[in-house]
C-alpha positions in Angstrom: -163.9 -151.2 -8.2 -162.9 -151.1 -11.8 -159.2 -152.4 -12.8 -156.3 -150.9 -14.1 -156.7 -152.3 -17.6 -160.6 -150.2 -17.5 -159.5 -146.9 -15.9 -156.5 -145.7 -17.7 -158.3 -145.8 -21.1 -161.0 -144.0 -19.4 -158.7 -141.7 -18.4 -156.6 -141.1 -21.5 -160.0 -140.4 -23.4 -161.1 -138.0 -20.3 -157.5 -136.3 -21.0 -158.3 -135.7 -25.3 -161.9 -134.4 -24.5 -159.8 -131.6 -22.8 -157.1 -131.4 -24.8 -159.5 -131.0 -28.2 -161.5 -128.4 -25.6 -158.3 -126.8 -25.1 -157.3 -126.7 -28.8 -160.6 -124.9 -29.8 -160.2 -122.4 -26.6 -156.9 -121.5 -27.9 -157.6 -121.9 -32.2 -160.8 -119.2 -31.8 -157.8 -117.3 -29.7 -155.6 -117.1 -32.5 -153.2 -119.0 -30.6 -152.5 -121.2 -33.3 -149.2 -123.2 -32.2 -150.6 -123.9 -28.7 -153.9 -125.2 -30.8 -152.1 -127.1 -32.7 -149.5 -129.0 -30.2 -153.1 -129.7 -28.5 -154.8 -131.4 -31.2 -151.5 -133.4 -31.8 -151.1 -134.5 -27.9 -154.8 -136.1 -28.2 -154.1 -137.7 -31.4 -150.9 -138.9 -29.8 -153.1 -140.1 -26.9 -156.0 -141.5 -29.2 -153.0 -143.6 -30.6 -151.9 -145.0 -27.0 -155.1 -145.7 -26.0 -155.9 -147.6 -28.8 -152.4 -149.3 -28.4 -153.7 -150.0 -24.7 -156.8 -151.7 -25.7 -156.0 -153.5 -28.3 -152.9 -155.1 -26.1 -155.6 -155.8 -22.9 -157.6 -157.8 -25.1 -154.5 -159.8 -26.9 -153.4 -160.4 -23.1 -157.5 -161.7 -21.9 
């Protein structure tokens, strides 16, 4: 069974292949502002995830 610290960076990278997925849906769309509040969620994600990481390994 894999630990806390393993699955919720797993799942915050699952969550920005679908939000970038979602972004390009909604960009070829022309829904530009929805597109756009997508590709800044992930990055926001890509940010916490790395925050995440980088303080599980500090912590080991």
């Amino acid at each position: 069974m894999a630990a806390v610290g393993e699955f919720v960076p797993t799942a915050l990278a699952a969550l920005v292949a679908v939000l970038f997925a979602v972004a390009l849906v909604t960009m070829a769309a022309d829904r530009l502002t929805v597109a756009g509040l997508c590709f800044l969620s992930a990055s926001l994600l890509i940010y916490l995830r790395e925050r995440w990481l980088r303080d599980s390994n500090v912590d080991a």
